[in-house]
N, C-alpha and C positions, 0 to 999 in steps of 0.2 A: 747297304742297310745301315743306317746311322744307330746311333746310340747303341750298337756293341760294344760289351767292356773286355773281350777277350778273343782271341782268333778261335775259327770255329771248324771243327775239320768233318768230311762226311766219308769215308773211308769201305773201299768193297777191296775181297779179295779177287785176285786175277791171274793168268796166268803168270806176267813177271812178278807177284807177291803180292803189292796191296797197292791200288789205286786211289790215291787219295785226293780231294780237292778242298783246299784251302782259303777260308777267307777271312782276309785281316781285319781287324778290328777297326783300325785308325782309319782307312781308307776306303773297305769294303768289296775289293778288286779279291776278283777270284785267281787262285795258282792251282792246279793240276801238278803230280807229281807220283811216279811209280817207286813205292819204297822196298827195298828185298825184302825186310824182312819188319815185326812189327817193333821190334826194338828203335829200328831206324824210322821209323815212321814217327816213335814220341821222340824220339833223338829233335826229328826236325820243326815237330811244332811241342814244344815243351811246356812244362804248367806256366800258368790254369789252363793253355787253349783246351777247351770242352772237346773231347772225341767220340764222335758218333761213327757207331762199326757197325757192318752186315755181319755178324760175328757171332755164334750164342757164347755169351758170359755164364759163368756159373752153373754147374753141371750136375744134375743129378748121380744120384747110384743107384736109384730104382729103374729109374727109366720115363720118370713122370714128372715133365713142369709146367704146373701152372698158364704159365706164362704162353708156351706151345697150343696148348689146350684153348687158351681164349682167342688166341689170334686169331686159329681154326674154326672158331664161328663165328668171330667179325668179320671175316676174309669171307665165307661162306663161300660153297663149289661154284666153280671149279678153282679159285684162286686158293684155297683151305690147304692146296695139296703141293703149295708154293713154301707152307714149315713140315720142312720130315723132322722123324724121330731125332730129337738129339743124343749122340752118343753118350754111354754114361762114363763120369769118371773114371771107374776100371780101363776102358779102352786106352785115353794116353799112352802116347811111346809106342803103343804098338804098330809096327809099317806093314801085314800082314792084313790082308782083308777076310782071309779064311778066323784069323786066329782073333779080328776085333769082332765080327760076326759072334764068334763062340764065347769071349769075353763078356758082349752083349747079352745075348740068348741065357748065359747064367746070372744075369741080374736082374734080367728084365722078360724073359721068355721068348725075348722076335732079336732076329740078326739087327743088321741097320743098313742102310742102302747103300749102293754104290757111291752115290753122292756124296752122303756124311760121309764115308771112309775119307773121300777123296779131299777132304778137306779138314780133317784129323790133325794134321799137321799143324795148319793155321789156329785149327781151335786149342791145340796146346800151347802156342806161339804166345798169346794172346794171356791162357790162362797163367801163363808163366812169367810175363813182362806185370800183370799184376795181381800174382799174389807174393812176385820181389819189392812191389813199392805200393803202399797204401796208396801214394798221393795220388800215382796214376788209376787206383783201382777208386778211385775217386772223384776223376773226371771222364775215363771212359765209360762210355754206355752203350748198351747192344740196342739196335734198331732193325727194325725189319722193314726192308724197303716198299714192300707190297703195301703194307699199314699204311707207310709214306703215301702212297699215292690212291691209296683209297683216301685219307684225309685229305689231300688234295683235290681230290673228284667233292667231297662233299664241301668245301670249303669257293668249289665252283658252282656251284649248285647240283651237284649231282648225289648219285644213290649212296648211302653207306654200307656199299659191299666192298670186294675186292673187283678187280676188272677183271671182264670176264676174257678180253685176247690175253695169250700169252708172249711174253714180252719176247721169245723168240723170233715170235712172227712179228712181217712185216707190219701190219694192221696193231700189233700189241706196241711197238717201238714205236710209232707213228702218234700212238696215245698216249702213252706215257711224257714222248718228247714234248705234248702239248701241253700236257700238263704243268711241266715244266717250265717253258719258256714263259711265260710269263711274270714268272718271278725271279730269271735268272738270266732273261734275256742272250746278248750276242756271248756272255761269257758260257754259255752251255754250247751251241755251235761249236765257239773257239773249239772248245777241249775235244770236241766230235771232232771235229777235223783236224785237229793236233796228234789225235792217239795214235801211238804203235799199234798194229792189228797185230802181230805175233806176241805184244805185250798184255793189250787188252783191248777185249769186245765191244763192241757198242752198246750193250747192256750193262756193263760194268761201270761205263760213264754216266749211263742213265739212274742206275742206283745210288754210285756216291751223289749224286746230286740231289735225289732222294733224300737220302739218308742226312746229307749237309740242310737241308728244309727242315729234315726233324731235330737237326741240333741247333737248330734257330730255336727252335720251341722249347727242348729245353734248357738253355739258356735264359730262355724270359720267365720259365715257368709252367708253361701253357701244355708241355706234352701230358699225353694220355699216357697213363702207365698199366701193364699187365703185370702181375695183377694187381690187386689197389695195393695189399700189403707188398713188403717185400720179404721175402722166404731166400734162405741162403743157405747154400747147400756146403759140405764140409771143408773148402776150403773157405768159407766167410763171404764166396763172390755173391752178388745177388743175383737170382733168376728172374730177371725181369728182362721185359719188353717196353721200349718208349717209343713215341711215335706223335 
């Protein structure tokens, strides 16, 4: 992609940490790259490069963002049920899933799913790499890959919902890949048949690359933002959505 001023990263969590796919500015060639942890991830592509995460940024204490709330009916069902509850602030640090359930439930009335728990870790990872450095809470952005690929579907000519396979299924990877490939050609392949499978899923790759589409956008400008405003919750991160 010519006329980039800055490398662009598209970044999903995975089983070895964070699956990222990287594309240079100068030359436009994609790199793949499994980072442990997310420190090592901005370690490896440093400012300005722009980072787009599957990540929620910025955390309530109520239990309520915006930002969740709209995706859930641009997605509409079944894909709505692709953003859960994000955990609230309170939870952090906690590695108990009895005891962030209960943490939850008294801020918010409802536990939180197995899901979120399980990825507690990374969303503190993340809330912690930037709110140690503006600069980087400054260039990374939370993305939701589903949004991704609904904008991609309408930007094909197609419906603006969410898809209605899920990306588990064969039939859901099948569409999504298609989506894809056209704007990303043999370098989406590559990294399919490059991955670790005990590292990371074939959906894992199919997101960051997602999620790398929408930091094209906003890089130029052009992303959609959830919600218009930006609302930030008590550490200063924003609760937004781009896409």
């Amino acid at each position: 992609m010519r006329g980039m001023r800055t490398d662009l990263l598209g970044v999903d969590g995975c089983k070895g940490g964070w699956y990222a796919v990287r594309q240079d500015a100068r030359t436009g060639a994609i790199e793949a790259r499994v980072c442990e942890s997310f420190a090592a991830l901005l370690a490896w592509a440093p400012a300005p490069a722009i980072v787009a995460v599957d990540m929620p940024i910025g955390l309530s204490s109520t239990g309520y963002r915006a930002c969740d709330a709209e995706a859930r009916q641009r997605l509409k069902w079944p894909r709505s049920a692709s953003v859960f509850q994000t955990p609230v602030r309170q939870t952090l640090g906690i590695g108990e899933y009895r005891e962030a359930c209960a943490k939850n439930r008294e801020a918010t009335g409802k536990g939180i799913s197995q899901q979120a728990f399980n990825i507690l870790r990374k969303i503190a990872e993340v809330d912690t790499a930037l709110r140690d450095s503006p600069r980087d809470a400054s260039r990374v952005f939370e993305v939701h890959p589903e949004l991704s690929f609904m904008q991609l579907q309408v930007e094909q000519g197609g419906e603006a919902l969410g898809l209605v396979e899920g990306k588990a299924k064969e039939a859901g990877h099948a569409k999504r890949k298609a989506l894809l490939a056209p704007v990303f050609g043999q370098a989406l392949q590559t990294a399919l048949d490059e991955r670790l499978a005990r590292h990371v899923q074939k959906d894992d790759v199919l997101d960051a690359f997602a999620v790398l589409w929408s930091a094209r956008r906003i890089a130029a400008g052009k992303a959609m933002r959830l919600p218009d405003d930006e609302p930030r919750d008590s550490a200063r991160l924003p609760m937004v959505i781009r896409y």
